[in-house]
Biotite code that builds the C-alpha atoms (Angstrom):
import biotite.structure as struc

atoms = struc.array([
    struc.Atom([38.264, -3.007, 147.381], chain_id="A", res_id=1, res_name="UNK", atom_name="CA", element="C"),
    struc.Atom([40.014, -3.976, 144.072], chain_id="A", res_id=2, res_name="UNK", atom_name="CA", element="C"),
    struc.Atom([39.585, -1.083, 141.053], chain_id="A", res_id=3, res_name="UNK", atom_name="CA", element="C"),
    struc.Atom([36.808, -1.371, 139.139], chain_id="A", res_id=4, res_name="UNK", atom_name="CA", element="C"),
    struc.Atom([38.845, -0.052, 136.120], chain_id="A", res_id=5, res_name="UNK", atom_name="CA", element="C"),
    struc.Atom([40.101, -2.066, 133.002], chain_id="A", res_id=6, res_name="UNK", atom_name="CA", element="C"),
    struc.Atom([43.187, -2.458, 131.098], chain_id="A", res_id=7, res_name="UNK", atom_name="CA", element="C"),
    struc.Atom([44.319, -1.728, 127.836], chain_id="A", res_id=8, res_name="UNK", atom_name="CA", element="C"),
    struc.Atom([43.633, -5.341, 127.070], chain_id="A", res_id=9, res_name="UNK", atom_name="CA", element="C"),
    struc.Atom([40.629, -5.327, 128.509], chain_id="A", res_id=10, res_name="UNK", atom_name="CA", element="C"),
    struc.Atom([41.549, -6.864, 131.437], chain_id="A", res_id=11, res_name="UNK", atom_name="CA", element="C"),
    struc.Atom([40.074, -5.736, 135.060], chain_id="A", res_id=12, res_name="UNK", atom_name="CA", element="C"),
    struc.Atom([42.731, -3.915, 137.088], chain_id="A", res_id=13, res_name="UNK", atom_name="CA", element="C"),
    struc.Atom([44.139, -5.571, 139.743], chain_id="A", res_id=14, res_name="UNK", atom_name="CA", element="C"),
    struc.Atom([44.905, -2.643, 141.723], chain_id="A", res_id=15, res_name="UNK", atom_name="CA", element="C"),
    struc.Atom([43.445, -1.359, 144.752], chain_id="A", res_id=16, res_name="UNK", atom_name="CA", element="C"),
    struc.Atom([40.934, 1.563, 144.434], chain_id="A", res_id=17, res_name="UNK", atom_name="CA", element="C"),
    struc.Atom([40.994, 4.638, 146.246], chain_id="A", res_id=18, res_name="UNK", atom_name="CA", element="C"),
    struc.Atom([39.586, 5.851, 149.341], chain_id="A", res_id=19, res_name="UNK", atom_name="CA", element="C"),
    struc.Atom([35.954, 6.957, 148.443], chain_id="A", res_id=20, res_name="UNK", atom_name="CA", element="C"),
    struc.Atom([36.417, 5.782, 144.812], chain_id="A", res_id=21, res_name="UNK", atom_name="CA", element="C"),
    struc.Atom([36.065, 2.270, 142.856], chain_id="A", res_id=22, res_name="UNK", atom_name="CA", element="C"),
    struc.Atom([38.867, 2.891, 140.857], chain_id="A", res_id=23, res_name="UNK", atom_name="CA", element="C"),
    struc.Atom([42.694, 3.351, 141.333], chain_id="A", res_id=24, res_name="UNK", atom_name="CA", element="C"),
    struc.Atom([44.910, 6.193, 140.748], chain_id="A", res_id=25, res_name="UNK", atom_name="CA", element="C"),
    struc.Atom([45.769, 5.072, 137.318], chain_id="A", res_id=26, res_name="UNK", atom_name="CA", element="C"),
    struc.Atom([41.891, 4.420, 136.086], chain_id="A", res_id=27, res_name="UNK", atom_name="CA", element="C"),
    struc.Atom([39.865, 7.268, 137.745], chain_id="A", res_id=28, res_name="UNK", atom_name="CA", element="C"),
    struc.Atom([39.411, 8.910, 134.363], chain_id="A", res_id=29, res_name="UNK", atom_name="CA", element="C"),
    struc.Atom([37.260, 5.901, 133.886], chain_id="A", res_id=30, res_name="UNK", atom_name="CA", element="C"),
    struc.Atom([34.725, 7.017, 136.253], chain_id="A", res_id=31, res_name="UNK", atom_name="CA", element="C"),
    struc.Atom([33.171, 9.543, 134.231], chain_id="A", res_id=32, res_name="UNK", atom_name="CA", element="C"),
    struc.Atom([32.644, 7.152, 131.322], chain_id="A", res_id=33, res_name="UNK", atom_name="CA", element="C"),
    struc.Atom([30.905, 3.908, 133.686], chain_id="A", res_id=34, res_name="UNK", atom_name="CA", element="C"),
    struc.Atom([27.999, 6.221, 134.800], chain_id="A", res_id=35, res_name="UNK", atom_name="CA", element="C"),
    struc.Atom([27.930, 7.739, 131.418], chain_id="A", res_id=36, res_name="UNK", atom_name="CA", element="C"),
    struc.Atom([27.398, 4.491, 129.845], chain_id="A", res_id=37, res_name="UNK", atom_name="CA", element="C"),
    struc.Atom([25.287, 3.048, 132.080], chain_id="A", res_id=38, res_name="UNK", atom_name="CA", element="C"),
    struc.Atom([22.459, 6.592, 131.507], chain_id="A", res_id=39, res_name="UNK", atom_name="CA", element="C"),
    struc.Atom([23.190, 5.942, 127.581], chain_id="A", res_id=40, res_name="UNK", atom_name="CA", element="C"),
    struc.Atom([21.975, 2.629, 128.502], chain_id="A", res_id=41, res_name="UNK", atom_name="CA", element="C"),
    struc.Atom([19.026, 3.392, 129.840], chain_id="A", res_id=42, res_name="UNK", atom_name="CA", element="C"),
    struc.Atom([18.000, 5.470, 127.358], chain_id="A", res_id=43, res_name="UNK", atom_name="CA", element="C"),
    struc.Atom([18.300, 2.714, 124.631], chain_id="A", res_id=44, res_name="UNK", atom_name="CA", element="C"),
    struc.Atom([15.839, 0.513, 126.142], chain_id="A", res_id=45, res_name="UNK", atom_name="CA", element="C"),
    struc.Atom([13.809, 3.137, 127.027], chain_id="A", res_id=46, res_name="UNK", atom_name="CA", element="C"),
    struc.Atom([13.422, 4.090, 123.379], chain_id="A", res_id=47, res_name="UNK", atom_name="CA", element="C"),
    struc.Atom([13.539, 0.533, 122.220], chain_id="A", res_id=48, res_name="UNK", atom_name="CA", element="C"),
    struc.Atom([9.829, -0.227, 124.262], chain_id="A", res_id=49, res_name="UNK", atom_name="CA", element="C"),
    struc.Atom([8.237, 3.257, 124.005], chain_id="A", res_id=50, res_name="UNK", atom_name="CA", element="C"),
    struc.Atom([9.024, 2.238, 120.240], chain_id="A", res_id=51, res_name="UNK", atom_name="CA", element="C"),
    struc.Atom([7.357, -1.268, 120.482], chain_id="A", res_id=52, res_name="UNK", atom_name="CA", element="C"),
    struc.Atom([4.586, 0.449, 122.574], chain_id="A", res_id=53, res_name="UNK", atom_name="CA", element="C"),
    struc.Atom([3.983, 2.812, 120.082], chain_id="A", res_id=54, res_name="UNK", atom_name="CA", element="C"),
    struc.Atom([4.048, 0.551, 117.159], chain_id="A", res_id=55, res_name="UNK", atom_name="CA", element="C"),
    struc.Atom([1.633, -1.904, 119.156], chain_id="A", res_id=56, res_name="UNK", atom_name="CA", element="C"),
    struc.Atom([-0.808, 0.866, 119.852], chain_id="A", res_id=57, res_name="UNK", atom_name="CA", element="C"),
    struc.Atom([-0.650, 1.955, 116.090], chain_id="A", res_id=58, res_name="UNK", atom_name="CA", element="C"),
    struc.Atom([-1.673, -1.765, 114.727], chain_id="A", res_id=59, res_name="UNK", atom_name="CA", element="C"),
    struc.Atom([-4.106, -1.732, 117.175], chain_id="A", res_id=60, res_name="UNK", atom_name="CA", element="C"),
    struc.Atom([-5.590, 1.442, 115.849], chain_id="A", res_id=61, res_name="UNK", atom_name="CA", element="C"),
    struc.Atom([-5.027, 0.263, 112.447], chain_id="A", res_id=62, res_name="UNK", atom_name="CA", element="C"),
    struc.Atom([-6.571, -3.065, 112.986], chain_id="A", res_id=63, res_name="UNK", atom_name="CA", element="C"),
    struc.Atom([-9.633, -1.259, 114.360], chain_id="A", res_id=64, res_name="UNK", atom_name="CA", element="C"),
    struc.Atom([-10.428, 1.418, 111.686], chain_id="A", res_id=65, res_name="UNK", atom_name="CA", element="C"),
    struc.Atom([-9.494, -1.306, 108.215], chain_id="A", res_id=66, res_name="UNK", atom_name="CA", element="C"),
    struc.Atom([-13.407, -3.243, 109.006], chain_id="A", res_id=67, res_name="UNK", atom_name="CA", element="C"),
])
């Protein structure tokens, strides 16, 4: 399985990746940060349509009470 790590440039390794791993020797420190960005991710959109939930349910409210 190639390495699922990227280069300086930005470029995707072309390395292979180690045994029980998706990244090679030289990228495994980028592990850590893939899973980390993909939860800081999640929470983003999370927060971005509780948000828009909220703020829908608040017109709604608003809406109802103004007549």
């Amino acid at each position: 399985m190639q390495c699922r790590g990227t280069t300086k440039k930005g470029d995707r390794c072309k390395r292979e990746a180690r045994e029980g791993s998706a990244f090679c020797a030289i990228h495994v420190h980028q592990e850590g940060r893939e899973s980390q960005a993909h939860s800081e991710e999640w929470n983003r959109d999370a927060l971005v349509k509780a948000a828009i939930g909220f703020g829908l349910v608040a017109a709604i409210v608003l809406f109802r009470f103004r007549r």
